[in-house]
N, C-alpha and C positions, 0 to 999 in steps of 0.2 A: 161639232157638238151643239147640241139645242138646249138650251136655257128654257129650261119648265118652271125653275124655281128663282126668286132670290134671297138671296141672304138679307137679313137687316140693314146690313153696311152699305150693300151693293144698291136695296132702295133706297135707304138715304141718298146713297150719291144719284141716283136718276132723278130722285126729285129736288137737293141741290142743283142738277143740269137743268132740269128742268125752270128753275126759278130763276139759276145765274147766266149759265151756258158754259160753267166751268165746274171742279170739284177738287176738292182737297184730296182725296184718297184715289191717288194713281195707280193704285193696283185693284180697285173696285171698277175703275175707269177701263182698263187695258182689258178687264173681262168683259163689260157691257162693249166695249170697240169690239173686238173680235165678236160676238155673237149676233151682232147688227143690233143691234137694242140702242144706241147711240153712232153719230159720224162727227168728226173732227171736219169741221170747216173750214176755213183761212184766218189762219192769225191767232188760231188755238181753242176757236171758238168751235163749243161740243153742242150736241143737235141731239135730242130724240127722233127715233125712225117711225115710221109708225109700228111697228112692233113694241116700240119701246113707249110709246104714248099707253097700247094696248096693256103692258106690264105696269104702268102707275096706276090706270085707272083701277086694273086687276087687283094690285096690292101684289103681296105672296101668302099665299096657304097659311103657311108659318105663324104667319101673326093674325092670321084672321081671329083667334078666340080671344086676342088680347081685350079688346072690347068689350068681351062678355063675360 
């Protein structure tokens, strides 16, 4: 399954990964794991892939009008 979009929750947590290398919301986690958007390193420690680099800098659709 390909991950076009994300939910609110689901950026939040990539860009928490992004900032910590960890996330409070394990079940926003276990969807960026599987879709390669994030990798589990040693000791628990969670990674942006570059797809997933690609997905912050993107934002999601979703919110793009927030701004405006």
């Amino acid at each position: 399954m390909e991950l076009d979009e994300l939910l609110r929750h689901e950026l939040l947590a990539l860009i928490e990964i992004h900032l910590t290398g960890q996330t409070r919301n394990g079940m926003a986690m276990h969807k960026l794991l599987d879709n390669g958007v994030i990798v589990d390193l040693h000791g628990g420690r969670l990674q942006l892939t570059g797809k997933g680099r690609r997905m912050l800098v993107r934002g999601s659709p979703s919110l793009w009008d927030v701004a405006a």
